[in-house]
Structures are given as structure tokens and as C-alpha cells.
DODOFI-889554 format. One record per atom (N, C-alpha, C, O, CB): residue in one letter; x, y, z. Coordinates in pm, whole numbers, padded with zeros to 5 digits, always signed. Atoms other than C-alpha are relative to their C-alpha. Last residue first. Glycine has a CB too. Example, Ala and Ser with C-alpha at 12.3 -4.5 7.8 and 13.67 -1.06 7.14 Angstrom:
% DODOFI-889554
s-00082-00119-00006;s+01367-00106+00714;s-00077+00109+00073;s-00026+00220+00090;s+00041+00046-00142;a+00089-00119+00000;a+01230-00450+00780;a+00090+00120+00000;a+00194+00118+00066;a-00099+00003+00125;
This chain:
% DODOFI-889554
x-00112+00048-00059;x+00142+01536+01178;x+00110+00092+00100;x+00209+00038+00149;x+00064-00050-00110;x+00044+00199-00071;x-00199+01573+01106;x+00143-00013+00041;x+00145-00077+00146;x-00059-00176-00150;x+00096+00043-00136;x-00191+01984+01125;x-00019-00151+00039;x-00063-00202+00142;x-00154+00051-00024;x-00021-00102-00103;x-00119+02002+00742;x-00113+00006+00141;x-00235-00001+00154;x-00006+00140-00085;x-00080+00015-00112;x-00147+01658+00613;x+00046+00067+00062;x+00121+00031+00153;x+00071-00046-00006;x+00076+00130-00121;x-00477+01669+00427;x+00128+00020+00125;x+00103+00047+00242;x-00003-00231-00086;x+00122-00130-00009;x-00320+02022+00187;x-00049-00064+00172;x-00054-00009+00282;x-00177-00010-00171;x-00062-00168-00140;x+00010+01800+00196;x-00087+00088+00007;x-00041+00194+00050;x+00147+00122-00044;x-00049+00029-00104;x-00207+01509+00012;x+00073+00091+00093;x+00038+00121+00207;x+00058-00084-00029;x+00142+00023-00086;x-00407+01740-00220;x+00085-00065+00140;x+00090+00001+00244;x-00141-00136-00091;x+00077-00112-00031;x-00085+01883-00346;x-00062-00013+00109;x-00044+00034+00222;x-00083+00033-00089;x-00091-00015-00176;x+00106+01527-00354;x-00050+00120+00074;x-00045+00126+00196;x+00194+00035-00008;x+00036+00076-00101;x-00215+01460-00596;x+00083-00007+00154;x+00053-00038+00270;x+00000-00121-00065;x+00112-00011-00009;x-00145+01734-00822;x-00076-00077+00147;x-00146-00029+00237;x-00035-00043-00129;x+00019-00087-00119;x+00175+01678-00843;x-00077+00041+00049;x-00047+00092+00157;x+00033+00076+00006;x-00023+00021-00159;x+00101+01297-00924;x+00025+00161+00088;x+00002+00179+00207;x+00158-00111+00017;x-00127+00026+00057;x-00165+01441-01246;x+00115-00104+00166;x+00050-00142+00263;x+00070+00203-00063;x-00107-00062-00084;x-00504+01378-01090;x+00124+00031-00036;x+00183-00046+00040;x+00022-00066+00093;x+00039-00204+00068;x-00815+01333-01301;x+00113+00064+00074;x+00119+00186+00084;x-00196+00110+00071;x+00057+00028+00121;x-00749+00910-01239;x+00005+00146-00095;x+00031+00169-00214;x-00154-00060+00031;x-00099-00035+00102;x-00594+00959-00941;x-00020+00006-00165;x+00064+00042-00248;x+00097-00091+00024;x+00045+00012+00144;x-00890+01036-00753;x+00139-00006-00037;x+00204+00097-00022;x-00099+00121-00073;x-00017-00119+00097;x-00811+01087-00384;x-00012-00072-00114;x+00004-00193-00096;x+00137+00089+00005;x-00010+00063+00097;x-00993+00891-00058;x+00051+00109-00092;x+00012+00224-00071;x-00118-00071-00031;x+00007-00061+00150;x-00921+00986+00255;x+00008-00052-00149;x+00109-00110-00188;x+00090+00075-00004;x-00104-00003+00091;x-00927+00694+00514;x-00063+00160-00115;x-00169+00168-00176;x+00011-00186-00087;x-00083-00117+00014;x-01125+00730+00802;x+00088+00017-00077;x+00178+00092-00042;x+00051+00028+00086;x+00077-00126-00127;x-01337+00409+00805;x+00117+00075+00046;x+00201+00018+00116;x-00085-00075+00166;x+00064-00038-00129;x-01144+00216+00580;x-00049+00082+00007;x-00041+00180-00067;x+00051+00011+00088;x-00058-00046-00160;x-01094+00207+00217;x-00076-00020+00076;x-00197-00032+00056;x+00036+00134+00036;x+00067-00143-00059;x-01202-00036-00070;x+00054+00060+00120;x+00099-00010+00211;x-00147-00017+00037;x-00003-00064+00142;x-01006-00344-00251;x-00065+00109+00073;x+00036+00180+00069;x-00080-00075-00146;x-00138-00089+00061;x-00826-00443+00058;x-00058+00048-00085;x+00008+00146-00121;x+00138-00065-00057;x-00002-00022+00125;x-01138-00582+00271;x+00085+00065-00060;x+00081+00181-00018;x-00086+00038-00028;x-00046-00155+00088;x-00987-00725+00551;x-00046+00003-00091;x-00020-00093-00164;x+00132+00038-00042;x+00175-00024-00036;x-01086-01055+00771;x-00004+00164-00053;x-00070+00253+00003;x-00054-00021+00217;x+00056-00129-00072;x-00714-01043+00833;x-00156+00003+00043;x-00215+00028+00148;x+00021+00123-00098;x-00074-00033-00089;x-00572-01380+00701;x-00024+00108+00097;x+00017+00096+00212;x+00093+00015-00053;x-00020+00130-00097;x-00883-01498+00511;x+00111+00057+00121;x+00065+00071+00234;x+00075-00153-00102;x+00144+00051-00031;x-01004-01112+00385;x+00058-00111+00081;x+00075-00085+00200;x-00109-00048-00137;x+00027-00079-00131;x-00665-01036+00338;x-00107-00043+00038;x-00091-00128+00125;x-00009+00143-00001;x-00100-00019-00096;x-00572-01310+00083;x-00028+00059+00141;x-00018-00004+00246;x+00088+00076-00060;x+00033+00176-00069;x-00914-01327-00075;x+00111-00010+00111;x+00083-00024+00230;x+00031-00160-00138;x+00102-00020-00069;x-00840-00962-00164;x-00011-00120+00074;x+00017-00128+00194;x-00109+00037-00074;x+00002-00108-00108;x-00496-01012-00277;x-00087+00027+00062;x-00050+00062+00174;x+00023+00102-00027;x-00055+00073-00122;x-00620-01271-00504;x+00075+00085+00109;x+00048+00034+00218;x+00097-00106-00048;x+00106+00105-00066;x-00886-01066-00655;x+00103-00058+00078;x+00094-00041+00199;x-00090-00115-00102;x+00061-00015-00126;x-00636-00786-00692;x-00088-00099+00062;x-00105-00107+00184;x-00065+00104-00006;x-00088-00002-00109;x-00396-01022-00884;x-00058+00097+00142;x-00025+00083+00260;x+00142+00057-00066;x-00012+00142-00101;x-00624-01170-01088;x+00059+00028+00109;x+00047-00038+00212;x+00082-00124-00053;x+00147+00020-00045;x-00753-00826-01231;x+00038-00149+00105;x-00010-00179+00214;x-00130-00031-00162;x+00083-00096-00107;x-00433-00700-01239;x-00040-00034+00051;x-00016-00040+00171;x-00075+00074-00006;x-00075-00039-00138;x-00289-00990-01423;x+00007+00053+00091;x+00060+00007+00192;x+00060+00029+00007;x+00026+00129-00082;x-00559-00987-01678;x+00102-00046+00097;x+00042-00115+00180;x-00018-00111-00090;x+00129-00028-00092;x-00497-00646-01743;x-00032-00125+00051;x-00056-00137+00171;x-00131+00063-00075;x+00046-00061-00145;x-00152-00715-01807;x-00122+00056+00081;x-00132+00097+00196;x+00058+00085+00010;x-00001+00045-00074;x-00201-00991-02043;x+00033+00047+00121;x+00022-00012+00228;x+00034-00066-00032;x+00110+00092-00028;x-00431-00786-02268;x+00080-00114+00124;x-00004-00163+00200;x-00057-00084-00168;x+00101-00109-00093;x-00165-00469-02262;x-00139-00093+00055;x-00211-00060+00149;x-00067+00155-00119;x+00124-00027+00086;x+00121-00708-02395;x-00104+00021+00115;x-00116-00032+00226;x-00043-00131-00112;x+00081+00115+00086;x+00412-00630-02270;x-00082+00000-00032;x-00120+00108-00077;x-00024-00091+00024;x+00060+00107+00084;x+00526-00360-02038;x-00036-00082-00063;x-00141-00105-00003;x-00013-00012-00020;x-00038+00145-00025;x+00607-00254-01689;x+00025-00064-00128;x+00083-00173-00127;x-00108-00080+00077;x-00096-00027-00079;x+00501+00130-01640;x+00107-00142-00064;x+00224-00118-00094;x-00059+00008+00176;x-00087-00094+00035;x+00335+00205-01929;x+00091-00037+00138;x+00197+00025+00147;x-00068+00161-00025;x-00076+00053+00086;x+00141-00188-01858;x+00137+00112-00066;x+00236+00066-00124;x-00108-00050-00105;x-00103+00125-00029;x+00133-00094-01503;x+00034-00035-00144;x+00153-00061-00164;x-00071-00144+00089;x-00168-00058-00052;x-00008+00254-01621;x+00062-00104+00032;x+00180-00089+00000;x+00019+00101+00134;x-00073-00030+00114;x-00283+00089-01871;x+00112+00084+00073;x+00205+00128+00006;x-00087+00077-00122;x-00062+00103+00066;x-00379-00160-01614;x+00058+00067-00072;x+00167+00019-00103;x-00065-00098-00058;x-00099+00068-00055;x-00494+00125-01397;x+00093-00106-00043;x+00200-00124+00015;x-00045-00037+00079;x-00075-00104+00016;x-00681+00326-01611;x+00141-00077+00103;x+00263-00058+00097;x-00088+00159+00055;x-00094-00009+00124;x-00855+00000-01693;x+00105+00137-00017;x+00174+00156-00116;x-00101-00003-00132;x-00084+00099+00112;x-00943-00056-01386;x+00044+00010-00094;x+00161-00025-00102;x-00036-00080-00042;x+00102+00052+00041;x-01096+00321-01242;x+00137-00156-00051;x+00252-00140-00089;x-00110+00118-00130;x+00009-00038+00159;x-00852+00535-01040;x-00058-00168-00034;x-00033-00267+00034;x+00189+00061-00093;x+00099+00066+00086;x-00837+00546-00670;x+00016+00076-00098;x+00038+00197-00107;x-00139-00013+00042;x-00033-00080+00219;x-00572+00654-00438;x-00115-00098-00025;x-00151-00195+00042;x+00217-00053-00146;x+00036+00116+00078;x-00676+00572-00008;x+00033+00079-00189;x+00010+00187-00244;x-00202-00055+00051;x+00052-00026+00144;x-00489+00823+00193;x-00006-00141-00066;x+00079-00230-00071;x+00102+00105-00089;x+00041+00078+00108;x-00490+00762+00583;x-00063+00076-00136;x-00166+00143-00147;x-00098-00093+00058;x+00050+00024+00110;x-00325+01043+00807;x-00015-00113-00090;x+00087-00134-00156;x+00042+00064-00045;x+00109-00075+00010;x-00261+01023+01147;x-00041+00085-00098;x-00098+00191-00071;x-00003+00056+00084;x+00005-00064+00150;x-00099+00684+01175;x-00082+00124-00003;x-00201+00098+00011;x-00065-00103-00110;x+00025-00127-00016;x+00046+00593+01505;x-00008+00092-00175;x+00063+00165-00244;x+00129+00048+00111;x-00072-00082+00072;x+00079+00258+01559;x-00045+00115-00013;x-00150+00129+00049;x+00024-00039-00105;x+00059-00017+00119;x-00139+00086+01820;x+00160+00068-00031;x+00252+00091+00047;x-00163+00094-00010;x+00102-00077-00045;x+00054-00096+02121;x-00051+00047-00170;x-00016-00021-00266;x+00059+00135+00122;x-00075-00163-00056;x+00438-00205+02115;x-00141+00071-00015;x-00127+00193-00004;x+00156+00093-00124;x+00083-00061-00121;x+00301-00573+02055;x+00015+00141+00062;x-00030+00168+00173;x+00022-00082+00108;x-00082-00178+00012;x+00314-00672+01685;x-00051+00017+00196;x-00162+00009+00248;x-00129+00182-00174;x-00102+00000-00103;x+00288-01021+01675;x-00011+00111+00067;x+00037+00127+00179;x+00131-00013-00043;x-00154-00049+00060;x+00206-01039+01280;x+00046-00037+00170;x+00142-00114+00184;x+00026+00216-00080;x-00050+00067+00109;x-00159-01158+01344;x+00140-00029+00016;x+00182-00140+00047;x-00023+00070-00117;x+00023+00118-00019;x-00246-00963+01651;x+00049-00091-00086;x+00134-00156-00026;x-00108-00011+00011;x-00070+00050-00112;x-00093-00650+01503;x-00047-00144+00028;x-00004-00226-00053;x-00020+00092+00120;x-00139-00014+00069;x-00289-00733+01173;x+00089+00028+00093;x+00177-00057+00082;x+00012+00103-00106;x-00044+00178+00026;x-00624-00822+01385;x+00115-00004-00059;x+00169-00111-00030;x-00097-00096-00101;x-00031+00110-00080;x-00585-00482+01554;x+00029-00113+00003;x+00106-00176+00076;x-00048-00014+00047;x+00106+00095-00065;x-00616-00248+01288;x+00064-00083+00068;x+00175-00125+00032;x-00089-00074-00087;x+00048+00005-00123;x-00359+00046+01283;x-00089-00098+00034;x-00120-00102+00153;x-00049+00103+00027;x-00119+00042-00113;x-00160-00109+00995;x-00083-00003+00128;x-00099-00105+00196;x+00142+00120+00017;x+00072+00041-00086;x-00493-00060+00777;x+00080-00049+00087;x+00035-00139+00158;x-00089-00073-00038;x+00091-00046-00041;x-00384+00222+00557;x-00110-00067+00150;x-00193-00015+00224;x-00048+00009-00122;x-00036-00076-00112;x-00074+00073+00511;x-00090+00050+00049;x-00070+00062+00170;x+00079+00085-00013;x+00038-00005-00151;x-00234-00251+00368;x+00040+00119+00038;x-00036+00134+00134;x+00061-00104+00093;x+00160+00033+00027;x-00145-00217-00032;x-00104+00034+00144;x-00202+00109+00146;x-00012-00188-00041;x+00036+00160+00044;x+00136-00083+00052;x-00141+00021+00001;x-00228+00101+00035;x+00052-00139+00110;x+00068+00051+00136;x+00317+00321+00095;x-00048-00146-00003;x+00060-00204-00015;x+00101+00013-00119;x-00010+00180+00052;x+00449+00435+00433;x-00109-00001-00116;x-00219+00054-00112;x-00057-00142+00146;x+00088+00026+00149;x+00516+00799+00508;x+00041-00135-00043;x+00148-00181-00083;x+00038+00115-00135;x-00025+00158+00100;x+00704+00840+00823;x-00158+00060-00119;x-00255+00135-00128;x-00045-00232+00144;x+00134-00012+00125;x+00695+01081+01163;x+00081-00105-00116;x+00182-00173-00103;x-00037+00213-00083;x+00058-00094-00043;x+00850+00949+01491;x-00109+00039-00121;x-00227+00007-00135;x+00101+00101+00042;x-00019-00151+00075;x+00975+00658+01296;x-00136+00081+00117;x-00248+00040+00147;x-00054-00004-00235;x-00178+00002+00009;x+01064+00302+01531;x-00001+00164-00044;x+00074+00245+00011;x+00093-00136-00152;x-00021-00034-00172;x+00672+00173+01582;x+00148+00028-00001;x+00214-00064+00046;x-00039-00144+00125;x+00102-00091-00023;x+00644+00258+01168;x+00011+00026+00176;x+00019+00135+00233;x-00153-00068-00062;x-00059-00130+00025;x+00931+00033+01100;x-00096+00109+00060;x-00039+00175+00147;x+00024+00023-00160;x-00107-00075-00136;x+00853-00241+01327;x+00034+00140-00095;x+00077+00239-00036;x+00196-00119+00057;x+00025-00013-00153;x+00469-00235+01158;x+00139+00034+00048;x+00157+00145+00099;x-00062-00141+00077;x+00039-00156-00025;x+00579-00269+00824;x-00033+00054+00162;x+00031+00139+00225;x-00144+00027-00091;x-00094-00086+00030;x+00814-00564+00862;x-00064+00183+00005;x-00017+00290+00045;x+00055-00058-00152;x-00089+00015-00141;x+00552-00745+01060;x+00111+00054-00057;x+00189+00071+00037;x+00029-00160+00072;x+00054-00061-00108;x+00309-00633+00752;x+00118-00019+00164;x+00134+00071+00247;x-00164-00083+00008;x+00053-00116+00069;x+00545-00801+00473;x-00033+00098+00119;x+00058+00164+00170;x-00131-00037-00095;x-00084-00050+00006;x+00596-01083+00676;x+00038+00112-00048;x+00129+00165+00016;x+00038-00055-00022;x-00032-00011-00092;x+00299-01182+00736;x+00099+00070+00040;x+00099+00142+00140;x-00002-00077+00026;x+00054-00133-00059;x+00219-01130+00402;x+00012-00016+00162;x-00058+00077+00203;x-00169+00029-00050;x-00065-00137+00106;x+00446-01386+00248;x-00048+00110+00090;x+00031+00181+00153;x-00078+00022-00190;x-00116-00025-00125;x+00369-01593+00649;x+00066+00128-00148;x+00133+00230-00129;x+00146-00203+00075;x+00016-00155-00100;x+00035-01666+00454;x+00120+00081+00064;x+00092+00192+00111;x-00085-00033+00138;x-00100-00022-00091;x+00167-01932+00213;x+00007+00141+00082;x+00088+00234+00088;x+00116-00019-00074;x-00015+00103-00089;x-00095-02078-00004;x+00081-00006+00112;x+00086-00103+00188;x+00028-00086-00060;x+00086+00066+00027;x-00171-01815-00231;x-00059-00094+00120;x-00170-00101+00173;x+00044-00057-00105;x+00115-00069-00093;x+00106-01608-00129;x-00118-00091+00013;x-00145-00119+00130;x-00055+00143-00063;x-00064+00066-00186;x+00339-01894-00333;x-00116+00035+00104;x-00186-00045+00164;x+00178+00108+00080;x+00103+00177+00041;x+00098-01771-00690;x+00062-00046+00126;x-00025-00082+00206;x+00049-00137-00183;x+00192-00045-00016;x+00201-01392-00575;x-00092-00113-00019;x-00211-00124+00006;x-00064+00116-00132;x+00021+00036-00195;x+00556-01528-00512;x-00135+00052+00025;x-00199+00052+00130;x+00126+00102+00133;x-00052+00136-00037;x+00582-01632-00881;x-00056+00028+00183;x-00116-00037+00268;x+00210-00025-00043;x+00067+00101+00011;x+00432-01340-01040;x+00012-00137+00070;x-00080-00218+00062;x+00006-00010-00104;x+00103-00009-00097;x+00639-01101-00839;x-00119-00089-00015;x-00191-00123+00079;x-00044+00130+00003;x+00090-00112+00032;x+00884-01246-00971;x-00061+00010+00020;x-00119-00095+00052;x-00033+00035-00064;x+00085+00048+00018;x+01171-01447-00740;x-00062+00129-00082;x-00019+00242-00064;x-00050-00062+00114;x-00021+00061+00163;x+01521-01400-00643;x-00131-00076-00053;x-00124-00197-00073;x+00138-00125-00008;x-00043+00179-00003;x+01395-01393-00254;x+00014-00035-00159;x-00047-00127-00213;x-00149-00122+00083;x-00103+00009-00106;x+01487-00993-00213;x+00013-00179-00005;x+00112-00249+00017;x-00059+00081+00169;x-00140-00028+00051;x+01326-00946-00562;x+00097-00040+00127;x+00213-00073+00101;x+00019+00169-00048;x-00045+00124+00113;x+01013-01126-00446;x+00131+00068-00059;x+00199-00020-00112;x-00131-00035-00145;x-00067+00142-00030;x+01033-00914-00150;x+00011-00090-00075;x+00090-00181-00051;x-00046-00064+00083;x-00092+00008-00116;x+00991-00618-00278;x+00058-00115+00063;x+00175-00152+00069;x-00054+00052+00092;x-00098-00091+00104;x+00726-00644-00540;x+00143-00023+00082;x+00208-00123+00053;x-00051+00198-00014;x-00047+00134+00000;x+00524-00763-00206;x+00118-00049-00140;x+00196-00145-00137;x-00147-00089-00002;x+00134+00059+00059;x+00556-00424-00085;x+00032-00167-00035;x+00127-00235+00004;x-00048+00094-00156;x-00031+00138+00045;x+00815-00237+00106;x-00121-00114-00035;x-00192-00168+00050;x+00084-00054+00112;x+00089+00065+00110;x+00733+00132+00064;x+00036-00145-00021;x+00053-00185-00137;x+00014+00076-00140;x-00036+00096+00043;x+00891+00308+00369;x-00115-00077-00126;x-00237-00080-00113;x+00031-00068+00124;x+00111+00069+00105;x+00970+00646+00344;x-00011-00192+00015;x+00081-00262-00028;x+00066+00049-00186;x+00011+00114+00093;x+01114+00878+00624;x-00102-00059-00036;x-00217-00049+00009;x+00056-00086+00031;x+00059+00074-00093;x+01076+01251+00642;x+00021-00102-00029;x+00027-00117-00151;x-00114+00012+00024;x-00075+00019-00033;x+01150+01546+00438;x+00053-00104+00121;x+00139-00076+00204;x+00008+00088-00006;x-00012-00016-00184;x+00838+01657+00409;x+00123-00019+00081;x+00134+00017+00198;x-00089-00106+00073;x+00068-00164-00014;x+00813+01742+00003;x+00061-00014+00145;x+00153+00061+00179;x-00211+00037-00018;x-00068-00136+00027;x+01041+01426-00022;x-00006+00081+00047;x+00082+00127+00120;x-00009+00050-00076;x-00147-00011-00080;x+00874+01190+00196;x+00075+00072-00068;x+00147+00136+00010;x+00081-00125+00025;x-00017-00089-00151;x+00549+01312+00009;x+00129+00001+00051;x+00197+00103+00050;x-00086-00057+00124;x+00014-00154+00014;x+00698+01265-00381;x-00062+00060+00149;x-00032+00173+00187;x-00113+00038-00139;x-00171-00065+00017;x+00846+00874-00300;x-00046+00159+00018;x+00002+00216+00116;x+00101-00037-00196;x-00013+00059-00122;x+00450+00783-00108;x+00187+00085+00023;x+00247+00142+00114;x-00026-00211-00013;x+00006-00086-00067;x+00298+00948-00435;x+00072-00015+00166;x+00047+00077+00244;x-00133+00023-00017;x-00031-00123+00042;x+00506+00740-00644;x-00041+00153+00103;x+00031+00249+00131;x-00070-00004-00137;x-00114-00070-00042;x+00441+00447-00454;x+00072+00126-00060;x+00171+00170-00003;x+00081-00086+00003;x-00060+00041-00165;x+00101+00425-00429;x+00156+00042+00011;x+00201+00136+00077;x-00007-00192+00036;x-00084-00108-00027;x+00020+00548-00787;x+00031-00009+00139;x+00078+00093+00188;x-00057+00130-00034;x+00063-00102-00014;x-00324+00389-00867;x+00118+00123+00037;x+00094+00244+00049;x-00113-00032+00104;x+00007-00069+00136;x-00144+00098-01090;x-00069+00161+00078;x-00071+00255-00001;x-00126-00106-00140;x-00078-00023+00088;x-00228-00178-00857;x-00034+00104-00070;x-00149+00122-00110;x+00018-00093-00064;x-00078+00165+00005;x-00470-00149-00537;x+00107+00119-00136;x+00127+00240-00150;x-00147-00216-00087;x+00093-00030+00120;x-00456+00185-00327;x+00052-00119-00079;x+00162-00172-00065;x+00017+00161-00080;x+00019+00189+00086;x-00264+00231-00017;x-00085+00024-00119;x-00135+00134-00143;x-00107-00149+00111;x+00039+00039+00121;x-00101+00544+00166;x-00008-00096-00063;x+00089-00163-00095;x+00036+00038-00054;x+00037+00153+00052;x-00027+00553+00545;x-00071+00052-00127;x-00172+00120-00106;x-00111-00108+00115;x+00068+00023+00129;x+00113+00941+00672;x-00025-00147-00053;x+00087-00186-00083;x+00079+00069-00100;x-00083+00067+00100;x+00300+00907+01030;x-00136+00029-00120;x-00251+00018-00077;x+00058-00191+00048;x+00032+00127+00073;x+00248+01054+01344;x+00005-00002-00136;x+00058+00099-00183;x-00122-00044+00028;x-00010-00016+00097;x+00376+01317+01628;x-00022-00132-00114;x+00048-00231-00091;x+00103+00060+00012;x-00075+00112+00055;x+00260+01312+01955;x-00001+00009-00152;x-00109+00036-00204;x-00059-00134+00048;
């Protein structure tokens, strides 16, 4: 049976870049719909629907019950979010609905790079001022954590049990799509 690549990692570690440069290399589909994503689909910024999330679980409900039908739909796939790595857990089907059975992920990559290497690519990616995007980070993984944790019972800031972890930090991204197609020969 053939299965799917899941890449997560919090802000700034390169999630969706490396998520656009596999489904390339492989030629395969991509989905990366994050919460980024839907605040543009509901004319909103991501600041705005990340203070809504807060109080309105069904953001990420929705989110994940979108990831899930895509993933039970692609033979093979490369999905990018914060969560893809933990699609296959049970309380997130349960949660969302999901009933078509486990998903079929058979590679998990976790990215890591240190906080402040991370604030300083959202702010090259995004910018303004470099002191109120680190403090945006920082609030925004804490509340993302709290998030999963209550709705899931998830820790998001660290990987699962079987996730690969890669360094982005000492990594350029070809570098890192490298390592990833090195992991994904034979997983899919």
C-alpha cells in the first residue's frame, strides 16, 4: 500500500517550503492548508483568527477534518501543518469525525531550528519590526500548544513517537529536501 509523507514543525522552521520542494522532487500531491489559509479564505489575518482559535475550537477542527479527507482521497501525498505529523492519532480522527479508518502516513518529518532562528525567517519572510515578530511567535506557539493539548491532548511543540526529526537551522532547504528523499526512499 502506498502512503503519504506528513511534515510539521512550529513557525519559521520551513514546513511549507520543504512540503512545496518534496511534491515537486516526487511529483505527487501537496497539501499545505494551515491556519494562514483559512484566515485568508474568511477575509481575516492570521492574527485575528489566531485570537478567534482561542475560543473557537471548530478553527482547528476544521483545519484537521479538511486534512484528513484529503489524505484518505491521495494514494501518495505530502502534507505540510503544524499537526500533519499527528493526523494518524486517533483522538484527531475521533475529534474531526474522520471515519475511513487510520490514514496512511509512512513518513513523519518533524523540522527544528532554535527560536530566534525562527523569528528571524518569519520576520525575512513577513516583515516589520523584528521585536514584534518574535513576540508573536512566541505567543503564537504557546497558544497553539494550549490549543492542541485541550482539543487533542497533543503536544505540538515536540515530535511524536516515530517522527524524524531534521535540523533546519544548519540546513540550507536543498539540503533538507535531500535528507527528506534519502528518509523517503522505500516509505512510499
Amino acid at each position: 500500500m502506498m502512503a503519504g509523507i506528513a511534515i510539521s514543525g512550529l513557525s519559521g522552521c520551513g514546513t511549507t517550503t520543504a512540503t512545496n520542494r518534496i511534491c515537486g522532487l516526487l511529483g505527487i500531491p501537496r497539501w499545505n492548508f494551515t491556519l494562514r489559509d483559512l484566515a485568508a479564505e474568511m477575509g481575516l489575518t492570521l492574527a485575528q483568527l489566531q485570537q478567534k482559535a482561542l475560543s473557537d475550537e471548530t478553527i482547528d477542527l476544521e483545519i484537521d477534518r479538511r486534512q484528513l479527507f484529503f489524505i484518505s482521497k491521495a494514494e501518495r501525498f505530502v502534507i505540510g501543518s503544524r499537526l500533519a505529523v499527528w493526523l494518524d492519532d486517533p483522538r484527531i480522527a475521533k475529534k474531526v469525525g474522520y471515519e475511513n479508518g487510520k490514514p496512511r502516513i509512512g513518513l513523519k518529518i518533524w523540522l527544528s531550528a532554535p527560536f530566534k532562528v525562527r523569528c528571524r525567517r518569519v520576520f525575512e519572510r513577513e516583515g516589520g519590526n523584528l521585536e514584534e515578530v518574535t513576540d508573536f511567535v512566541g505567543k503564537r506557539d504557546f497558544e497553539n500548544a494550549e490549543r492542541y493539548r485541550k482539543i487533542y491532548g497533543i503536544d505540538a511543540n515536540a515530535p511524536p513517537a516515530g517522527a524524524v526529526v531534521v535540523d533546519t537551522e544548519g540546513n540550507d532547504a536543498a539540503r533538507v529536501s535531500e535528507i527528506i528523499m534519502s528518509l523517503a526512499k522505500g516509505k512510499l
